[in-house]
N, C-alpha and C positions, 0 to 999 in steps of 0.2 A: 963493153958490157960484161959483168963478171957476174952470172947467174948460176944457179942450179938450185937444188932440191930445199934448200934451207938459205939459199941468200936470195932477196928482192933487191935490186936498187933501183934509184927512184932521183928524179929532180925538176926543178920549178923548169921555166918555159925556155929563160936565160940561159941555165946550166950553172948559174952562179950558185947555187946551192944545190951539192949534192947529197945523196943518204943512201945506207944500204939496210936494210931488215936484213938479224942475221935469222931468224928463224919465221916460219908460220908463223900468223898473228892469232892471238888466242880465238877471234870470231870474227866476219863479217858482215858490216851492218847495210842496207840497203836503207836509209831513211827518207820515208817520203811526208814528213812532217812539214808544214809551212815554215817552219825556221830557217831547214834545210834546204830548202827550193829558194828561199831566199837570199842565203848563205851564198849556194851554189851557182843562180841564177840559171835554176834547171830542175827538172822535176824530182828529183831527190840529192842527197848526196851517199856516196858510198866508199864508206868507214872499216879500213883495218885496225882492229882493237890492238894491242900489242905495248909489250912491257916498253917502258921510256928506256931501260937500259940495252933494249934490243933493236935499237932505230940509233945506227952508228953517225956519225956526219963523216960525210970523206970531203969536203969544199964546202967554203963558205961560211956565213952564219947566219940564219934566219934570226929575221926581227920577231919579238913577240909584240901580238897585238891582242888586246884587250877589247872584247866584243859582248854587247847584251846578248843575256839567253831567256831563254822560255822560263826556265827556274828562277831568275834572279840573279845569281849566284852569277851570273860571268862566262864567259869561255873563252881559253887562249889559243891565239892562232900565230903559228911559227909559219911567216911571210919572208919570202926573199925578197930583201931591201930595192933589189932594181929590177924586177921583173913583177913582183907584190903577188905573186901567185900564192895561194895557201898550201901548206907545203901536208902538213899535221895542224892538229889542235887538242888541245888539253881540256875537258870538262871539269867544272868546280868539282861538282859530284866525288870522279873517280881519281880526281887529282894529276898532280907531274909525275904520278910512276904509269901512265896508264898513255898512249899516246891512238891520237884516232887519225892512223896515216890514210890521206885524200889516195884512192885508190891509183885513180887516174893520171896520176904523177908519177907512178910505177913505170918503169921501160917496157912491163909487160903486164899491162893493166888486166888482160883478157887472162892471164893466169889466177886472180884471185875475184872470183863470182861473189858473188854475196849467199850469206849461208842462211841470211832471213829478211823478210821483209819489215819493218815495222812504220808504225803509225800509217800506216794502209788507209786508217780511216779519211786522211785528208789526199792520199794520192790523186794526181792528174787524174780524169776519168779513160784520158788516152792510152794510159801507159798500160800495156800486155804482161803481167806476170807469169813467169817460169812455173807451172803445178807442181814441179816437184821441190821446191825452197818453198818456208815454211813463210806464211806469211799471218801476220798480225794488226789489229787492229790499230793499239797504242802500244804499249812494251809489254815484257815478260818475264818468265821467270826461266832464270840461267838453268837451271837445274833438269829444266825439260828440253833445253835447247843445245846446247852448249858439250864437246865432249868432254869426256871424263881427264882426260889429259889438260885441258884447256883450263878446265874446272879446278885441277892439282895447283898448274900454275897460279891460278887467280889468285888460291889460298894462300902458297909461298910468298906471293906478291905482301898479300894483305897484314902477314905475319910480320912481313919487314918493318911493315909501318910502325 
C-alpha cells in the first residue's frame, strides 16, 4: 500500500483492478437519494468528486457500464470485468473529466468522510448523521459548500473543456 498526504489507492473486491488518486478529491458526497441506495444496495452511496485525470489505473481495466439515472441522461460505471464491483462512475451532467470514486474501495475508506449530506430528503429514517457535516435536503450550491481551492480547480477543469 503506497499512501500519504496526496495519494489514495483504491481497488475492486478481486484486486484485478487497481487505482491510485494522486490528490484530494475536489468534494465528498454522501448521497442518500433513492437512485443511490439502489445503486448501492445500501442506504446511500459515498462519492469522491475528482478530476478523471487524477484517478491513475496501476492494474487492470475497468469495463464501462452504462446505467439509467434520475436525469435521463445515463451514468457510467467503471466495473472490474471479474469481480463486477463498481470501481467509479461518470455522471452525464459533469462528464468523463469529473470521476465519482466509490469511497469504499479506497484501502483506507475511513480517511475520506463525506463533507455533505445530500438528498437527505429521502434518507433511511435509521441512519444517524454527523451535526457537524453539512447536510441537505436535494442538492446545492458549490459556492457555499465547496472550498475555495476545490472551486479554483473545478474552474481550470471546466476551462479545459
Amino acid at each position: 500500500m503506497t499512501e500519504d498526504a496526496d495519494h489514495y489507492d483504491g481497488h475492486c473486491s478481486c484486486g484485478a483492478v487497481r487505482y491510485r488518486m494522486t490528490s484530494r478529491p475536489l468534494f465528498v458526497h454522501c448521497c442518500h437519494c433513492r437512485w443511490c441506495q439502489r445503486e448501492s444496495g445500501a442506504a446511500f452511496a459515498l462519492n469522491a468528486m475528482i478530476e478523471a485525470d487524477r484517478v491513475l489505473l496501476l492494474a487492470g481495466e475497468p469495463e464501462l457500464v452504462m446505467t439509467p439515472s434520475a436525469s435521463g441522461k445515463g451514468q457510467k460505471f467503471a466495473r472490474c470485468p471479474a469481480c463486477r464491483v463498481a470501481l467509479w462512475s461518470n455522471y452525464a451532467g459533469a462528464g468523463d473529466k469529473v470521476r465519482f470514486v466509490r469511497v469504499g474501495t479506497l484501502e483506507e475508506p475511513d480517511r475520506m468522510p463525506p463533507d455533505i449530506h445530500i438528498f437527505t430528503a429521502s434518507k433511511q429514517p435509521w441512519v444517524i448523521l454527523d451535526p457537524g457535516t453539512p447536510v441537505v435536503p436535494e442538492y446545492y450550491q458549490r459556492s457555499k459548500y465547496w472550498p475555495a481551492e476545490s472551486l479554483r480547480r473545478r474552474e481550470a477543469l471546466l476551462e479545459g473543456s
